[in-house]
C-alpha positions as CSV (number, residue, x, y, z in Angstrom):
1,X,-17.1,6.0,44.7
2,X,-13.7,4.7,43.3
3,X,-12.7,8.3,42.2
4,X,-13.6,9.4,46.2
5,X,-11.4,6.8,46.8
6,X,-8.4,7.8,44.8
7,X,-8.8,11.5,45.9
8,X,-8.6,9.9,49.8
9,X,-5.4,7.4,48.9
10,X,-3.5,10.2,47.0
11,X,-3.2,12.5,50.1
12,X,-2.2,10.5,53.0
13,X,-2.0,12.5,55.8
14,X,-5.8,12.9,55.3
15,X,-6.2,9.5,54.9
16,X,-4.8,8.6,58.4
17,X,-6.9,11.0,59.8
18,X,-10.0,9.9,58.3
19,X,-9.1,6.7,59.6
20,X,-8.7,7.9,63.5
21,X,-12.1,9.7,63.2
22,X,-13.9,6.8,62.0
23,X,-12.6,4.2,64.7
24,X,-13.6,7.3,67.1
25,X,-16.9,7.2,65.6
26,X,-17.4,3.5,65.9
27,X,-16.3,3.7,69.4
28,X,-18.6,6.9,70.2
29,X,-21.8,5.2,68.6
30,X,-20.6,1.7,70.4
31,X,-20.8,3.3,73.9
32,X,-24.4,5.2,72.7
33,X,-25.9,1.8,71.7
34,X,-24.2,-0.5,74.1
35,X,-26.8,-0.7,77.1
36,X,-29.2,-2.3,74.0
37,X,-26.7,-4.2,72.8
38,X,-26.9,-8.1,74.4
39,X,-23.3,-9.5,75.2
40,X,-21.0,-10.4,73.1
41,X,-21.3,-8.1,70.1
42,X,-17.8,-6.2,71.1
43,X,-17.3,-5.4,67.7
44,X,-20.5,-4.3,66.2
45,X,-19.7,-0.7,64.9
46,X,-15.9,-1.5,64.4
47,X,-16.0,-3.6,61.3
48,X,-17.4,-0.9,59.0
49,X,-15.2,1.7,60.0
50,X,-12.3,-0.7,59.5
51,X,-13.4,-1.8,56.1
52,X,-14.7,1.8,54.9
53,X,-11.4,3.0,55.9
54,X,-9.4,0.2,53.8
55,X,-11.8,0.6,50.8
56,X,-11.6,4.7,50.7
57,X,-8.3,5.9,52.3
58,X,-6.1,2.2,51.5
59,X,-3.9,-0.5,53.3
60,X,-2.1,1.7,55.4
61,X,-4.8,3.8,56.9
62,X,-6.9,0.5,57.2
63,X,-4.6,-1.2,59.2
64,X,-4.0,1.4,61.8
65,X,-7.8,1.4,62.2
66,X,-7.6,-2.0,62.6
67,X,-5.5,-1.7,65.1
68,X,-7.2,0.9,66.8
69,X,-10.3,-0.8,66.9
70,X,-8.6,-4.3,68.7
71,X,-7.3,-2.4,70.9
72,X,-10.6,0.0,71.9
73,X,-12.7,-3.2,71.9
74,X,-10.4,-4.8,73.8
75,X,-10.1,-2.9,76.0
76,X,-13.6,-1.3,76.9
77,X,-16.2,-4.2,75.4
78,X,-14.6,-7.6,76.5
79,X,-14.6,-8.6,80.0
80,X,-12.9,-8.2,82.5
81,X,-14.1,-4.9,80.9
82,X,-11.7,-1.4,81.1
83,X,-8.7,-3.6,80.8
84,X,-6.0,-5.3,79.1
85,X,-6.4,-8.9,80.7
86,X,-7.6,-11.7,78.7
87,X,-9.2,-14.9,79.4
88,X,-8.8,-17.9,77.3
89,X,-12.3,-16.9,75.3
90,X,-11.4,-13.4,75.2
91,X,-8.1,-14.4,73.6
92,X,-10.1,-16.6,71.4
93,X,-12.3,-13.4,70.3
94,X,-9.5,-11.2,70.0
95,X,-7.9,-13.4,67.2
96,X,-10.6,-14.2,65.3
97,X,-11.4,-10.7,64.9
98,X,-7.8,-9.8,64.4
99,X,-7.9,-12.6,61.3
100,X,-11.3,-11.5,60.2
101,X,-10.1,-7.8,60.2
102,X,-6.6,-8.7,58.2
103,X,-8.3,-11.1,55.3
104,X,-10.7,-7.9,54.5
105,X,-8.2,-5.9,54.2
106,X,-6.0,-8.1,52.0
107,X,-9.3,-8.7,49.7
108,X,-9.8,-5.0,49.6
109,X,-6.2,-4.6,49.0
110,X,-5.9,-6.8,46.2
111,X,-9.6,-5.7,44.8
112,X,-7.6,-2.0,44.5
113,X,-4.5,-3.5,42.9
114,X,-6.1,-5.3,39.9
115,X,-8.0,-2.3,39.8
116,X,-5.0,-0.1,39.5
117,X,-3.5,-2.3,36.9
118,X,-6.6,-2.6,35.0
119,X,-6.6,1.3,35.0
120,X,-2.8,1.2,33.4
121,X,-3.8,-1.5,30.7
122,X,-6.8,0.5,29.5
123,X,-4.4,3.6,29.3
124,X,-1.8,1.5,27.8
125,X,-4.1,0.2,25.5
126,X,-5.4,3.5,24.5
127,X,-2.4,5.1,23.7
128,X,-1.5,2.2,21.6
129,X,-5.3,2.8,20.0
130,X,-4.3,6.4,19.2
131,X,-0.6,5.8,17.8
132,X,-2.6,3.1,15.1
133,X,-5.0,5.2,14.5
134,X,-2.8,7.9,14.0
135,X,-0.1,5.7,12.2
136,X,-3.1,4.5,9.8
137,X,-3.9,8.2,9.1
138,X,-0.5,8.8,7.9
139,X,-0.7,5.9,5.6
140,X,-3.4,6.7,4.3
141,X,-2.9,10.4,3.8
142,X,0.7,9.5,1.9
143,X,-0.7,6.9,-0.1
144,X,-4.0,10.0,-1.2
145,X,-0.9,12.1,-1.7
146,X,1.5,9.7,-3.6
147,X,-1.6,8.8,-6.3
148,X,-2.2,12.2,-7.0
149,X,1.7,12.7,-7.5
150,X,1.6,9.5,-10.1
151,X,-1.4,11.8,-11.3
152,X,1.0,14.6,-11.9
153,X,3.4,12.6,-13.7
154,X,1.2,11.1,-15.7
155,X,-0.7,14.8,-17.1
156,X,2.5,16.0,-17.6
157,X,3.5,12.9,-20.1
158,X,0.1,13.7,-21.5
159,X,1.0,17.5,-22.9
160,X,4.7,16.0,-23.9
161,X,2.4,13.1,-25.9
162,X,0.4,16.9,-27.6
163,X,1.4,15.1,-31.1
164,X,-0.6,11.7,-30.7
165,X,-3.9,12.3,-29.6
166,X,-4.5,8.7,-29.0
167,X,-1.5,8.6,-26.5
168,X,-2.8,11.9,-25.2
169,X,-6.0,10.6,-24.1
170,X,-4.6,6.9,-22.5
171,X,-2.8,9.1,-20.3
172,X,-5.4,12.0,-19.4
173,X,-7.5,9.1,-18.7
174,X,-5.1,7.3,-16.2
175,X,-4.6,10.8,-14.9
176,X,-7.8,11.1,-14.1
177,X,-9.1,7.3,-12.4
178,X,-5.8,8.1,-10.3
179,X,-7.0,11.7,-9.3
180,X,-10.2,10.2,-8.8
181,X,-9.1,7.0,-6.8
182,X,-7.2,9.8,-4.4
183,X,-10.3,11.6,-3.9
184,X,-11.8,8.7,-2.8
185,X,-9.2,7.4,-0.6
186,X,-9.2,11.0,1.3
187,X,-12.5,10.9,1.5
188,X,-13.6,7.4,3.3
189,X,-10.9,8.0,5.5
190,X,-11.6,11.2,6.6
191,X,-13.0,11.1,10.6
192,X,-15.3,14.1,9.9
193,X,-16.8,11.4,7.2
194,X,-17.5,8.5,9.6
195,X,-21.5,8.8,10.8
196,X,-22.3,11.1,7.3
197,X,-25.0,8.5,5.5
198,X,-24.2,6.7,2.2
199,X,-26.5,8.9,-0.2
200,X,-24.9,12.3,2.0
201,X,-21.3,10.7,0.9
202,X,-22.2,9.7,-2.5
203,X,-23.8,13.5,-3.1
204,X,-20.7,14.6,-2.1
205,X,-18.1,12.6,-4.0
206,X,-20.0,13.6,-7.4
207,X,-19.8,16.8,-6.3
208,X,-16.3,16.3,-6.0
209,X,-15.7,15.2,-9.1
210,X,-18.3,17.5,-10.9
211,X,-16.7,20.5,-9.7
212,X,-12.7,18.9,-10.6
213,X,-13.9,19.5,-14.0
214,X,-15.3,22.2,-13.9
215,X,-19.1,21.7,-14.6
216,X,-21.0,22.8,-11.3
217,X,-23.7,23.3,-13.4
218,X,-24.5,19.4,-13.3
219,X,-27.1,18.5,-10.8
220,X,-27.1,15.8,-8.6
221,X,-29.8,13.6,-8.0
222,X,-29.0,10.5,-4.9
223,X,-31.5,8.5,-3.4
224,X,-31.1,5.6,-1.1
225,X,-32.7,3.5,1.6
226,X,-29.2,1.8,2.6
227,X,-27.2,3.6,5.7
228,X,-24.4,2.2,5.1
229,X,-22.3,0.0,3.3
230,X,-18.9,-1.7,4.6
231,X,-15.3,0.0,3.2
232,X,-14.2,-2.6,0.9
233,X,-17.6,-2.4,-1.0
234,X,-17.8,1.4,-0.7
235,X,-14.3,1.8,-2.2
236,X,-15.6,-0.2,-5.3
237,X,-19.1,1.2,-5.1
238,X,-17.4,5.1,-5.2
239,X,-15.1,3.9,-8.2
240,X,-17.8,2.9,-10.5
241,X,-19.9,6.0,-9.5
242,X,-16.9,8.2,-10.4
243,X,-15.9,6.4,-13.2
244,X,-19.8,6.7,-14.7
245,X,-19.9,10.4,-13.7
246,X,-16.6,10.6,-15.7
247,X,-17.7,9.0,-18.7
248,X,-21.3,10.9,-18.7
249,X,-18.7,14.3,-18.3
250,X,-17.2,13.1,-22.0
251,X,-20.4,12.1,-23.7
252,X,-23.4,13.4,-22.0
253,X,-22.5,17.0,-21.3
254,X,-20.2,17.9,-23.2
255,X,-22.1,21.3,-24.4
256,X,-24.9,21.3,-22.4
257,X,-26.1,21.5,-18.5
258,X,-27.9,17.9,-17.1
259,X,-28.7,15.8,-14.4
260,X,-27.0,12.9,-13.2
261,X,-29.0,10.6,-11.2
262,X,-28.3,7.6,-8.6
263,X,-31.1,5.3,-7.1
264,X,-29.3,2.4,-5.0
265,X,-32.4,0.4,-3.0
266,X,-31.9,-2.7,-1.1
267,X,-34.5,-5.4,-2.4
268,X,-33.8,-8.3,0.3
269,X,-30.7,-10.2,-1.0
270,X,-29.6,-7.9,-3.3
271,X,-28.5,-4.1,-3.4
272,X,-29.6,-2.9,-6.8
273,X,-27.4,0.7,-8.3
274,X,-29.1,2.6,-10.8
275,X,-27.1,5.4,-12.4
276,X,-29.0,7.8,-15.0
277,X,-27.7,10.5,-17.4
278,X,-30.1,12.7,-19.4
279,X,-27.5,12.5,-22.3
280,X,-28.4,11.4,-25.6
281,X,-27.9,7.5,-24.8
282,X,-25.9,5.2,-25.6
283,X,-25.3,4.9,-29.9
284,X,-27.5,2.4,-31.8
285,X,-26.6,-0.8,-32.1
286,X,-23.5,-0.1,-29.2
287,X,-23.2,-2.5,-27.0
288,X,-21.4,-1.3,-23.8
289,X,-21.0,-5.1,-22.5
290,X,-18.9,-6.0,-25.8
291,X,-16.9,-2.9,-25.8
292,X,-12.8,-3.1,-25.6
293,X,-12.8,0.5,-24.6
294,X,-10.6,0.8,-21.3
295,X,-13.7,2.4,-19.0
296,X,-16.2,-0.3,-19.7
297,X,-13.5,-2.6,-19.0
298,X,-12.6,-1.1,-16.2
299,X,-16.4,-0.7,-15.0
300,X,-16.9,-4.6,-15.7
301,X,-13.8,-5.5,-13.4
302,X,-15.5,-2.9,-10.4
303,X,-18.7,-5.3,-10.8
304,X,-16.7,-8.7,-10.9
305,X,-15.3,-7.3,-7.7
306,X,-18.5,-6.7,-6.1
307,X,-19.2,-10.4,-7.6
308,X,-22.6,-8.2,-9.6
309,X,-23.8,-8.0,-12.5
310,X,-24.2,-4.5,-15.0
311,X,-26.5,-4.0,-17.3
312,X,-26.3,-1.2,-20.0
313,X,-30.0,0.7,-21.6
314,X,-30.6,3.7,-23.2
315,X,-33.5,5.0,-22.0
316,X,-34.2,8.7,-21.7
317,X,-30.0,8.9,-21.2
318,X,-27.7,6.4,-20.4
319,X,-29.2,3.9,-17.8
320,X,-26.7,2.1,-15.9
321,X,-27.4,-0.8,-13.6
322,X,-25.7,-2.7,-11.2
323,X,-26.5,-5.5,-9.1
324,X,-24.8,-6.7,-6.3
325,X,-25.0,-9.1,-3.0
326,X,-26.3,-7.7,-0.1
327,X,-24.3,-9.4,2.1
328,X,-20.5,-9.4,1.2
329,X,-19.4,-13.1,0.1
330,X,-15.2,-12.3,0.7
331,X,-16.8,-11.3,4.4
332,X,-18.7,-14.4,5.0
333,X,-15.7,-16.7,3.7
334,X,-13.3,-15.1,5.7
335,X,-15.5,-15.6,8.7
């Protein structure tokens, strides 16, 4: 109905004529039901041309069938009837429909104004959507692009450090948790990523970082019954699963195909992560918890930030679990 409306208002030469045919109208179907009309109902058929007119075609068009329809009434349905004399009633009768006829008009006016500016504030405010969204794209792509440059820097330290393996490694591994935190970054902000499920994004992140070193032949095991987690705790969640898939790439394949297996089920008030290698375990009498090596350390700091818990078990592989909040405590506080 509104669009009918803004097709009449934008042309309007049309409109004026569509507002001379419907006071004709009124007047044509006022003379056909006029014999079984009692007196005084002058105006019957005029008021919804009038408003029709003001609603569809706008102000303009609705006051000259306004006008036109005073004056017809006036002239043919008010005694002393086919002319332009007035008695004091008449004149009476003439006003009050003149008022009537000018405070609908004003209302419909007015209804078609905030409309009109509600139109430009939703466009306004849609363009201003797209330019963030757009703007936050950007961001996020440079910031994807600048850790993979730091990346860069760092592997190419790493073959100048050829002599000292130990400083070798510290950089191939901050290589690496920078390539890795890139991937991720692209990743969760990638629009063609935004309805794909958790265990669908989780399968394809190892994949990711499977295939970025070069052992496809690693298969992937996910299973979930959570849709969907919220981005801060998705960030974390997809560190710790490439970090594990990293450190199960070092020590549990090494020579040899595998599986690598994620179960993450939420049990009430909990979300509980179990990731399993089919490596030879962890070494007797290691224990991952106590360890000052960097990923463990690292791992422990993912968990703390998920305010979890990790537990470490050799059992068939290395058995890595993780227990966290369901609901996200930094959320609720903030709320």
């Amino acid at each position: 109905m509104l669009t009918t409306a803004e097709n009449f208002r934008k042309r309007p030469v049309l409109a004026y004529l569509v507002a001379i045919a419907a006071v004709a109208l009124a007047l044509l179907v006022r003379f056909l039901v006029n014999d079984a009309l009692p007196t005084g109902f002058p105006y019957l058929t005029f008021f919804p041309a009038v408003l029709l007119t003001a609603f569809f075609c706008g102000t303009g068009p609705g006051i000259v069938a306004a006008m036109l329809s005073v004056v017809a009434a006036w002239y043919w349905f008010i005694p002393p009837f086919n002319s332009f004399s007035l008695d004091y009633q008449s004149t009476i009768a003439v006003v009050f429909f003149v008022a009537i006829l000018s405070a609908d008009i004003l209302i419909i006016h007015l209804m078609h104004s905030s409309l009109r500016r509600l139109k430009q504030e939703q466009a306004r405010t849609a363009h201003l959507l797209e330019r963030q969204h757009t703007l936050f794209e950007e961001l996020q792509h440079r910031t994807a692009n600048n850790m993979s440059f730091i990346g860069a820097l760092l592997s190419m330290h790493k073959r100048r450090a050829a002599h000292s393996p130990e400083v070798k490694s510290v950089f191939e591994d901050a290589a690496s948790r920078l390539e890795s935190m890139a991937r991720i970054h692209r990743r969760l902000y990638d629009p063609t990523n935004n309805d794909l499920p958790l265990g669908a994004y989780l399968e394809d992140l190892l994949r990711d970082v499977f295939e970025s070193a070069g052992r496809e032949d690693i298969a992937i095991d996910v299973r979930t019954n959570i849709g969907r987690l919220d981005v801060n705790r998705l960030i974390t969640l997809s560190l710790l699963v490439s970090e594990l898939a990293t450190n199960s790439i070092k020590h549990a394949y090494m020579d040899r195909q595998g599986r690598f297996s994620i179960l993450l089920e939420d049990q009430g008030d909990m979300i509980c992560v179990t990731v399993r290698d089919d490596g030879p375990g962890f070494p007797a009498g290691f224990d991952p918890s106590a360890s000052d090596r960097l990923g463990f350390r690292v791992l422990s700091s993912f968990v703390r930030n998920l305010d979890g818990k990790l537990d470490f078990r050799s059992e068939n592989g290395a058995l890595t679990i993780i227990t966290f909040p369901s609901a996200d405590p930094k959320a609720a506080a903030t709320a």
